[in-house]
mmCIF file of the C-alpha atoms, coordinates in Angstrom:
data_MODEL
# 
_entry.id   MODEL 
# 
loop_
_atom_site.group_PDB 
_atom_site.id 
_atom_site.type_symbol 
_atom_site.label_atom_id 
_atom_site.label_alt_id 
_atom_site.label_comp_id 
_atom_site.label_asym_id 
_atom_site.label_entity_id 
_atom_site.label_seq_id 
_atom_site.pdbx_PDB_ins_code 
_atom_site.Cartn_x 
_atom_site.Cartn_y 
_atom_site.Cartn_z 
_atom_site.occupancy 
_atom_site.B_iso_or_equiv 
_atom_site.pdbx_formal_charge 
_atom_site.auth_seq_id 
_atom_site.auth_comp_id 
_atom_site.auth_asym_id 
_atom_site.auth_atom_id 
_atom_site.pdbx_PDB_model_num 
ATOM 1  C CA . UNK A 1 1  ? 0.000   0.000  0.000  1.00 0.00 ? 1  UNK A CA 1 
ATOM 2  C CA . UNK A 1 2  ? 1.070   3.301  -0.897 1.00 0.00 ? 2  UNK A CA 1 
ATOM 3  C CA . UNK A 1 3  ? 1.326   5.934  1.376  1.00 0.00 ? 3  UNK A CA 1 
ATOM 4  C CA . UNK A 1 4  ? -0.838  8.337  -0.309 1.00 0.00 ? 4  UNK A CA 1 
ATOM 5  C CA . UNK A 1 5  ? -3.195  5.474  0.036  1.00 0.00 ? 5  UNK A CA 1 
ATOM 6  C CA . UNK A 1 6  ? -2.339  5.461  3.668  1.00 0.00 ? 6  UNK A CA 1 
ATOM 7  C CA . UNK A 1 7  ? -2.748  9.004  4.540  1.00 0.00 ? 7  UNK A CA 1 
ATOM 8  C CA . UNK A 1 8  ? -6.261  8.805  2.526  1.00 0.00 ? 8  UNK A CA 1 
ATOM 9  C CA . UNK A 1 9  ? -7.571  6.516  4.651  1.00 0.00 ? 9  UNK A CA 1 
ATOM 10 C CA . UNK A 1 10 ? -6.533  8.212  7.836  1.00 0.00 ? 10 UNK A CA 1 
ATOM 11 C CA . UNK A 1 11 ? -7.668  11.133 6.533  1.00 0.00 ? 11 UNK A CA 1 
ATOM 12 C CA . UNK A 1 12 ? -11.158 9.539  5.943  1.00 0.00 ? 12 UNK A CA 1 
ATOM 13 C CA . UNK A 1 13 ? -11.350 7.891  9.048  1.00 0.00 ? 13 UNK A CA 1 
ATOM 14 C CA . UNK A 1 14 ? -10.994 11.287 11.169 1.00 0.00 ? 14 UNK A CA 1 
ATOM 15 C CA . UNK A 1 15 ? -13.501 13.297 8.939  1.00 0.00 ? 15 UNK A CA 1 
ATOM 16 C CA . UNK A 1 16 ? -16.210 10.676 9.064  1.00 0.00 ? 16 UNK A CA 1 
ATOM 17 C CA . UNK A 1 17 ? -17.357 11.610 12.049 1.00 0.00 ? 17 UNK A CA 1 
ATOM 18 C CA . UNK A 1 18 ? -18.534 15.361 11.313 1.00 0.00 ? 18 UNK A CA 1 
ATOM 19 C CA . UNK A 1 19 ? -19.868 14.137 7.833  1.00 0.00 ? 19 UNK A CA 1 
ATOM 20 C CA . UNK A 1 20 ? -21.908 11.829 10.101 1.00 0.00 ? 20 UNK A CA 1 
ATOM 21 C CA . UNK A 1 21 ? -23.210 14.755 12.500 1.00 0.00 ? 21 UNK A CA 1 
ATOM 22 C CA . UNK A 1 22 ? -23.826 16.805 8.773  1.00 0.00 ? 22 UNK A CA 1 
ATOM 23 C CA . UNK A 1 23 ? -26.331 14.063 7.716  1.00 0.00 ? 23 UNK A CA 1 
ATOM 24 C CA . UNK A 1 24 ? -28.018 14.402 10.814 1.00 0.00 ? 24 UNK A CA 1 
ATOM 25 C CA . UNK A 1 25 ? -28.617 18.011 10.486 1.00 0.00 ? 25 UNK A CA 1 
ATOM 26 C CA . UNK A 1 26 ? -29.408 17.818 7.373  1.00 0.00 ? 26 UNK A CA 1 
ATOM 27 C CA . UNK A 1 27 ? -32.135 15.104 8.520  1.00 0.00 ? 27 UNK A CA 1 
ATOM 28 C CA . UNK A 1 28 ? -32.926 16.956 10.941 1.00 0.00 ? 28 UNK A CA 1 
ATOM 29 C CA . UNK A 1 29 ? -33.597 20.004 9.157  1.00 0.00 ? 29 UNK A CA 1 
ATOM 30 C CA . UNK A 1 30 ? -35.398 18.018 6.733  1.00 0.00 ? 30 UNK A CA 1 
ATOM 31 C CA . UNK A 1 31 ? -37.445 16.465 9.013  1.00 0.00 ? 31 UNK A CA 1 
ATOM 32 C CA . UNK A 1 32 ? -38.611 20.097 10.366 1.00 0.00 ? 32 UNK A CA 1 
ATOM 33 C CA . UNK A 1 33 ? -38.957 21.936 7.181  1.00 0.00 ? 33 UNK A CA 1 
ATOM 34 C CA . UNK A 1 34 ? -41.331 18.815 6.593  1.00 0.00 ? 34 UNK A CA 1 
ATOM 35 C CA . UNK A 1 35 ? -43.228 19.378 9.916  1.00 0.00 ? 35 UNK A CA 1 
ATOM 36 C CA . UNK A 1 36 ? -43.596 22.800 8.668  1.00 0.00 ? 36 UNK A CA 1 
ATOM 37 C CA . UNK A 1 37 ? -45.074 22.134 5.668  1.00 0.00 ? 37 UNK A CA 1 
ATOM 38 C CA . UNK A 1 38 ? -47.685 19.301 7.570  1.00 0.00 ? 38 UNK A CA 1 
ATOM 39 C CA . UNK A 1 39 ? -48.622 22.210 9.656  1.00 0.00 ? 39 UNK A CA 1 
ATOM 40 C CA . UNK A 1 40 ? -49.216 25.301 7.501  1.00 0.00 ? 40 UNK A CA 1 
ATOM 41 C CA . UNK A 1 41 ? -51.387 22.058 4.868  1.00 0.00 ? 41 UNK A CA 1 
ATOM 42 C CA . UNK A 1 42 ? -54.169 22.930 7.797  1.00 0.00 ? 42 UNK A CA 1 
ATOM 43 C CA . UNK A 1 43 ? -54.289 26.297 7.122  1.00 0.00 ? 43 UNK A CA 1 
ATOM 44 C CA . UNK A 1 44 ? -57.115 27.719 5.365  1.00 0.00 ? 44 UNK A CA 1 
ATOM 45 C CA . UNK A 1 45 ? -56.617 31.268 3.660  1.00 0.00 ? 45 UNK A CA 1 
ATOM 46 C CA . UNK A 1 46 ? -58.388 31.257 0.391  1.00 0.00 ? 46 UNK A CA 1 
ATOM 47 C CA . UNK A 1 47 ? -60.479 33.712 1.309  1.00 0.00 ? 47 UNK A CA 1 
ATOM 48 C CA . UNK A 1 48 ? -59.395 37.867 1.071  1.00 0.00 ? 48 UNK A CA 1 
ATOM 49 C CA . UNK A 1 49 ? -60.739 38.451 4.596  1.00 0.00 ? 49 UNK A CA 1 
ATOM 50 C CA . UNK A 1 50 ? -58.748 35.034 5.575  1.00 0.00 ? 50 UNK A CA 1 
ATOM 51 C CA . UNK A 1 51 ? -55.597 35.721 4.214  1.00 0.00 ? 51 UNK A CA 1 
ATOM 52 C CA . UNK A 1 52 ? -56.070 39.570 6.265  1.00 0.00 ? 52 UNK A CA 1 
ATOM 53 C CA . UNK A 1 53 ? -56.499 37.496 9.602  1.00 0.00 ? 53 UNK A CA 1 
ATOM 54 C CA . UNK A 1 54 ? -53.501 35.453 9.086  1.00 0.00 ? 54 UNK A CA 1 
ATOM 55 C CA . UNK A 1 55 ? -51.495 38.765 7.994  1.00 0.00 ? 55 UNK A CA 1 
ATOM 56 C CA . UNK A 1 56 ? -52.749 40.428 11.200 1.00 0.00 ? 56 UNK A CA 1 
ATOM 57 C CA . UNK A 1 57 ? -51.782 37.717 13.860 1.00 0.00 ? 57 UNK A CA 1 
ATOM 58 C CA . UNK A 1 58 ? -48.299 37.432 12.032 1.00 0.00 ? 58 UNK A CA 1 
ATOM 59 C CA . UNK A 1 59 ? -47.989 41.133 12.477 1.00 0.00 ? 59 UNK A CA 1 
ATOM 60 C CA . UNK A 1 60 ? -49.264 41.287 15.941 1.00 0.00 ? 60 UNK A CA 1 
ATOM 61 C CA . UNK A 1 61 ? -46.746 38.800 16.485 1.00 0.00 ? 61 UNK A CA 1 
ATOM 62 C CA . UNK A 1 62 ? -44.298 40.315 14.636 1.00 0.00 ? 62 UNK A CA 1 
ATOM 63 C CA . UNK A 1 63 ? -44.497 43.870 16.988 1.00 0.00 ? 63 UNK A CA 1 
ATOM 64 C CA . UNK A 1 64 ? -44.660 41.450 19.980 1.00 0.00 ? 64 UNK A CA 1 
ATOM 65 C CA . UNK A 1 65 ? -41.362 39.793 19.285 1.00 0.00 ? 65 UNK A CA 1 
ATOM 66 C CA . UNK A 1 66 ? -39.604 42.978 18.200 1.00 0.00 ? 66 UNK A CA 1 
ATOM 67 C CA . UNK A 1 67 ? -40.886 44.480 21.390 1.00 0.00 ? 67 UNK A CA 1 
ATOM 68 C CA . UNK A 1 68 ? -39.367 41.733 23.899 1.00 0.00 ? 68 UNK A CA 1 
ATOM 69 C CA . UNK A 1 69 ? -35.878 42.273 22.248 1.00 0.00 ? 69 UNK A CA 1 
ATOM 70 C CA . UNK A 1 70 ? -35.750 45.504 21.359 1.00 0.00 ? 70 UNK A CA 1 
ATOM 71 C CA . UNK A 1 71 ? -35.843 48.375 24.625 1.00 0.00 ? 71 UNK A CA 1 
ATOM 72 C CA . UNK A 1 72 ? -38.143 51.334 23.583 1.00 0.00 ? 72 UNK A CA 1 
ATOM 73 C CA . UNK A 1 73 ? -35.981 53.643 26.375 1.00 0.00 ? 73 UNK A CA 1 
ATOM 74 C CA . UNK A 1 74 ? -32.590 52.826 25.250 1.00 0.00 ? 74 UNK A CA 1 
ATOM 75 C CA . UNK A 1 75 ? -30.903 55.275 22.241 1.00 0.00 ? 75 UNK A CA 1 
ATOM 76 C CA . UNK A 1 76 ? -29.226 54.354 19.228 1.00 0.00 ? 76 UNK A CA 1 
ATOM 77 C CA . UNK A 1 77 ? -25.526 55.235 19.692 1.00 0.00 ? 77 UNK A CA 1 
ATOM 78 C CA . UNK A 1 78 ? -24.163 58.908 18.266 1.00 0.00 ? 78 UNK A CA 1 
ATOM 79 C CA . UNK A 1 79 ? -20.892 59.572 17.275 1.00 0.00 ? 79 UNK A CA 1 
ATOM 80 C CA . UNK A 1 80 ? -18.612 62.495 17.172 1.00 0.00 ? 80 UNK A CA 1 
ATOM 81 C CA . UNK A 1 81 ? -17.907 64.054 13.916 1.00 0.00 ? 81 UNK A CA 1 
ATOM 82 C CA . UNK A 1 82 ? -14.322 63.182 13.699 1.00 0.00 ? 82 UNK A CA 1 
ATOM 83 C CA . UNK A 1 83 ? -15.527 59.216 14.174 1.00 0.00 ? 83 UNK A CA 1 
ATOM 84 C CA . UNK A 1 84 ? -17.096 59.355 10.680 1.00 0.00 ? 84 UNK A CA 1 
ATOM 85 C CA . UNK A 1 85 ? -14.936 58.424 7.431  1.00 0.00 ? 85 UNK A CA 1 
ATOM 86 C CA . UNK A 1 86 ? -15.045 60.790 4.628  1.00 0.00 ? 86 UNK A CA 1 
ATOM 87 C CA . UNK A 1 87 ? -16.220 59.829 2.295  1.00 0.00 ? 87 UNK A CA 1 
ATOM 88 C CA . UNK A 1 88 ? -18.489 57.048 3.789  1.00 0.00 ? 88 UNK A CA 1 
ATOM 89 C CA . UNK A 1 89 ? -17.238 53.420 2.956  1.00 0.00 ? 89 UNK A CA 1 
ATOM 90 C CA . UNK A 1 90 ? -20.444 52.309 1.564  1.00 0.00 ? 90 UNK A CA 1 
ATOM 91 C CA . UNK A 1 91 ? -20.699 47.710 1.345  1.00 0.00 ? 91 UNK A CA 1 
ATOM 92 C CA . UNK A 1 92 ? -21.660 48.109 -2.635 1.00 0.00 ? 92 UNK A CA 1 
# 
């Protein structure tokens, strides 16, 4: 046996665990993008005033969520004038 054979194997032997734990995941998120789908089949919005129920609640929800994380007393940070680059690095 060659050692390039050699150092194949061993190389294949200590990355097959963590290609093991990526096929779970992926299973995994399989399996819940699956359980998703099961769950929104039992949804009924074919109607206008349905589909503006469902849009409501997800908003409500929405505003809810946003205002457990996000503190309605605490600022936005301000900077001095000589903190800000000229001209602005923009991420184009």
């Amino acid at each position: 046996m060659t050692t390039d054979r050699k150092l194949d194997r061993s190389f294949a032997k200590s990355v097959a665990p963590q290609i093991e734990s990526l096929q779970r995941r992926l299973f995994l998120k399989r399996s819940l993008s699956v359980g998703a789908l099961t769950m929104l089949s039992g949804c009924n919005a074919s109607t206008p005033d349905a589909i503006e129920r469902l849009l409501a609640r997800m908003s409500s929800a929405n505003d809810w969520i946003q205002g457990a994380l996000f503190s309605p007393t605490r600022l936005a940070p301000t900077y001095q004038e000589s903190d800000i680059t000229k001209p602005f690095p923009f991420n184009a």
